[in-house]
C-alpha positions in Angstrom: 0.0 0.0 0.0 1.6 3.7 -0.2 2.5 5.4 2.1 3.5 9.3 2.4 5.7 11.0 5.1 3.8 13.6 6.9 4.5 17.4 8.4 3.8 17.1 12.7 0.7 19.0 12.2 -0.4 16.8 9.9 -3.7 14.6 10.6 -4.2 11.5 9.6 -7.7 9.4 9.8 -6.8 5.8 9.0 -9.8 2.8 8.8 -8.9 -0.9 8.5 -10.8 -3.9 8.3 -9.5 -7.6 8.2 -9.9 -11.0 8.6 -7.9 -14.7 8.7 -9.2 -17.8 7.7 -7.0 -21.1 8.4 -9.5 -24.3 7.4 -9.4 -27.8 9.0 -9.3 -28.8 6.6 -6.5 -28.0 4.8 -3.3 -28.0 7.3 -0.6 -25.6 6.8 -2.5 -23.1 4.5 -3.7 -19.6 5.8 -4.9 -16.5 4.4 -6.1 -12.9 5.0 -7.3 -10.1 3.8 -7.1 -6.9 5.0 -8.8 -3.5 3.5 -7.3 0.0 4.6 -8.7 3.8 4.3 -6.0 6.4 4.4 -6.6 10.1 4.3 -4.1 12.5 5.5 -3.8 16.4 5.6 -1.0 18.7 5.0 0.4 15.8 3.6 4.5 16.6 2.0 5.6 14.3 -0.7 7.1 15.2 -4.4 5.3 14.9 -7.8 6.6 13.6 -10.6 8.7 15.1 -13.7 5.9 15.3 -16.5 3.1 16.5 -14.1 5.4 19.0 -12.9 6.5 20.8 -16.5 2.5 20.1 -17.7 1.3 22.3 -14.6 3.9 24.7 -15.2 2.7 25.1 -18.7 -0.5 25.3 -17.4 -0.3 27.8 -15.6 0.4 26.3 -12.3 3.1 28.8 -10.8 3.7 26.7 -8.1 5.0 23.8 -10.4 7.3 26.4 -12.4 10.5 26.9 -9.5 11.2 23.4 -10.0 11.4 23.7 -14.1 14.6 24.8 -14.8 14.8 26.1 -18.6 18.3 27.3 -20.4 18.2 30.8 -22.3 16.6 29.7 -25.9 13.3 28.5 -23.5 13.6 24.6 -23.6 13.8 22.9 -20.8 16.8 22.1 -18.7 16.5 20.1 -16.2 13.2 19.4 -13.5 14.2 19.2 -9.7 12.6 16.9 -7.1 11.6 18.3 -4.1 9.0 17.9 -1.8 5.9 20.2 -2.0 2.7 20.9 0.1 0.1 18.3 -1.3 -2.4 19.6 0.7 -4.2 16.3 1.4 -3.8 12.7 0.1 -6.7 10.0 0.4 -6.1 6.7 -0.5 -7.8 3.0 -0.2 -7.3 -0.6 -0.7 -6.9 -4.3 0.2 -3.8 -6.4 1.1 -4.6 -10.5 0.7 -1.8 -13.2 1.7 -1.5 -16.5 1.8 0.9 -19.2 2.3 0.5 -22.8 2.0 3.4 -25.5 3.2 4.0 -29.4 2.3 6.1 -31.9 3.0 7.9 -32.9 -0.6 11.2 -35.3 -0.5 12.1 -35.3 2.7 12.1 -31.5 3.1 8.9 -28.3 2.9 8.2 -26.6 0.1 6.4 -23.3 0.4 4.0 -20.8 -1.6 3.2 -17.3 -0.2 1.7 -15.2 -2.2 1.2 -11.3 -1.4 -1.2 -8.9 -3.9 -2.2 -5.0 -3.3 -5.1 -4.1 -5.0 -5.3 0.1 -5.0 -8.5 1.2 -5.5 -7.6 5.0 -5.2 -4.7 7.1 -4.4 -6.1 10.7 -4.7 -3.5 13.6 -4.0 -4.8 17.2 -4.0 -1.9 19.5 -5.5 -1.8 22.9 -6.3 -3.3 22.3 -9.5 -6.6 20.4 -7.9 -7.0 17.0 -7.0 -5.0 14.0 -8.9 -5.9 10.5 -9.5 -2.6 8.5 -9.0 -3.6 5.0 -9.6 -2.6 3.6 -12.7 -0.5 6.0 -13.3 3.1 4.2 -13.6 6.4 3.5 -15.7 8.6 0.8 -16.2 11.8 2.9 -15.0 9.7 4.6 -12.1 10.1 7.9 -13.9 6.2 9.1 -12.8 4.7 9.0 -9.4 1.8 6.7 -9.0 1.4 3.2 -8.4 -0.8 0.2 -10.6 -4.1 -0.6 -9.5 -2.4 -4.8 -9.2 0.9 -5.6 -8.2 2.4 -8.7 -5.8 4.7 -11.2 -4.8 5.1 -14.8 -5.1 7.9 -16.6 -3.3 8.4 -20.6 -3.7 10.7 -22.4 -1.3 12.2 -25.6 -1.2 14.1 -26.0 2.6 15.9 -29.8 3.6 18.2 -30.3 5.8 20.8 -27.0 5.0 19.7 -25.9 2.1 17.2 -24.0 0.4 16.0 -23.1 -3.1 13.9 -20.0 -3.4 12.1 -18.3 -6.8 10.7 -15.0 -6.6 8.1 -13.9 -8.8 7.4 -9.9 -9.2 4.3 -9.0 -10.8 3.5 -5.2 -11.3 0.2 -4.5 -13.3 -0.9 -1.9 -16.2 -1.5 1.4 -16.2 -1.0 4.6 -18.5 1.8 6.7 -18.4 0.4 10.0 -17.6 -3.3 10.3 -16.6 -3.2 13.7 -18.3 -2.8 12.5 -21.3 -4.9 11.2 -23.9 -4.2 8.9 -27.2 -4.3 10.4 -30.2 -2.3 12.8 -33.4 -2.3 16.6 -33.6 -4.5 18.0 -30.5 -3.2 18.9 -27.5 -2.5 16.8 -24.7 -2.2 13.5 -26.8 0.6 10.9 -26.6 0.4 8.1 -29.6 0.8 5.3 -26.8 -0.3 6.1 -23.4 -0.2 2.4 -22.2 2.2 0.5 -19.5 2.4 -3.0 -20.1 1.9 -5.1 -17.4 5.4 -6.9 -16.3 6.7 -10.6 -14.3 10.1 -10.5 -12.6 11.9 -13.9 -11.8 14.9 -14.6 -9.4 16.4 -17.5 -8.5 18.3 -17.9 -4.9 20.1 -20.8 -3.5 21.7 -20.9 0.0 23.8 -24.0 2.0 24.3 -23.6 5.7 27.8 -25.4 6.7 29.8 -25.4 9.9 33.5 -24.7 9.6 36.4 -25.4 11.9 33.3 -25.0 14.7 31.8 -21.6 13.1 28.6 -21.5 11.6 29.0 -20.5 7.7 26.2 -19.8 5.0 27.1 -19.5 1.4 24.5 -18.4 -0.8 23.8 -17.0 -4.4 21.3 -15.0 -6.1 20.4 -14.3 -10.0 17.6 -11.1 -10.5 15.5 -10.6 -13.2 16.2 -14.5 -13.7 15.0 -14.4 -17.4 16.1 -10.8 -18.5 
């Protein structure tokens, strides 16, 4: 779920609701689910890049001192830095579970995490902003995809252990501002963020050396590139 830092004077009015279910029927799997309501004023956080140089070209003066331009008018660079957001409200569900069974001689185990954000609204000095779905592959926007989760599946016997991570991060657009399309204003040809998987692969052997306790271990990320 995100999360924003917060001024002292800020206020904060935070609802949650949850529940776990772990059946007789099936031993060694639980689950939960938990749904949270977030809404926070006099919030501080930063914006990102492009909303920052499309407010400033909108008019948004507040926007402009962090759009640095070079003498012929194009754009220099953008700085980061935190601004009054005035109030973020936000609200979604967590859901987890975990399941473990006895293969070989050792466990294996599945946990699986997955946010779902249902809405992440930030009001800026340009009005109020719709965040969710609004995403990049290289994190160059500020927003977050309405899916995204983990999947973790372990193999432990004896010393070792085997361990593949799965990474899912859903679709969104790249800019909510923007619409698809040629020639008006405002348009972008492709406004879409494909949805993405992320493998890696771990190992690790636990060993005892001349009476210390050694681990040796190994990790590959983004397993299939």
């Amino acid at each position: 779920a995100p999360r924003f830092p917060s001024t002292p004077s800020s206020i904060a009015r935070t609802s949650s609701l949850g529940f776990a279910y772990q059946p007789s029927w099936l031993p060694r799997f639980n689950m939960s689910v938990d749904y949270y309501s977030i809404s926070i004023n006099d919030v501080i956080s930063s914006v990102g890049a492009p909303t920052l140089v499309q407010g400033c070209f909108a008019g948004v003066t507040a926007y402009c001192s962090s759009v640095v331009k070079n003498p012929d008018g194009t754009i220099a660079y953008v700085i980061s830095q935190q601004l009054n957001l005035n109030r973020v409200e936000t609200e979604g569900y967590d859901f987890e579970a975990q399941y473990t069974h006895p293969v070989l001689g050792g466990n294996l185990s599945l946990r699986v995490l997955a946010t779902y954000v249902g809405k992440l609204v930030t009001v800026e000095p340009a009005g109020p902003r719709e965040r969710v779905g609004q995403l990049s592959q290289l994190n160059r926007v500020s927003g977050v995809p309405h899916w995204s989760g983990n999947a973790d599946l372990t193999y432990r016997r004896d010393k070792w252990q085997v361990n593949l991570q799965t990474r899912y991060v859903g679709a969104g657009v790249y800019s909510v501002d923007l619409g698809e399309g040629a020639g008006a204003a405002n348009t972008i040809r492709d406004n879409t963020v494909a949805p993405y998987v992320v493998f890696s692969l771990g190992a690790q052997y636990n060993l005892t050396v001349a009476g210390r306790a050694l681990q040796v271990y190994g990790l590959i990320n983004n397993l299939l590139d």
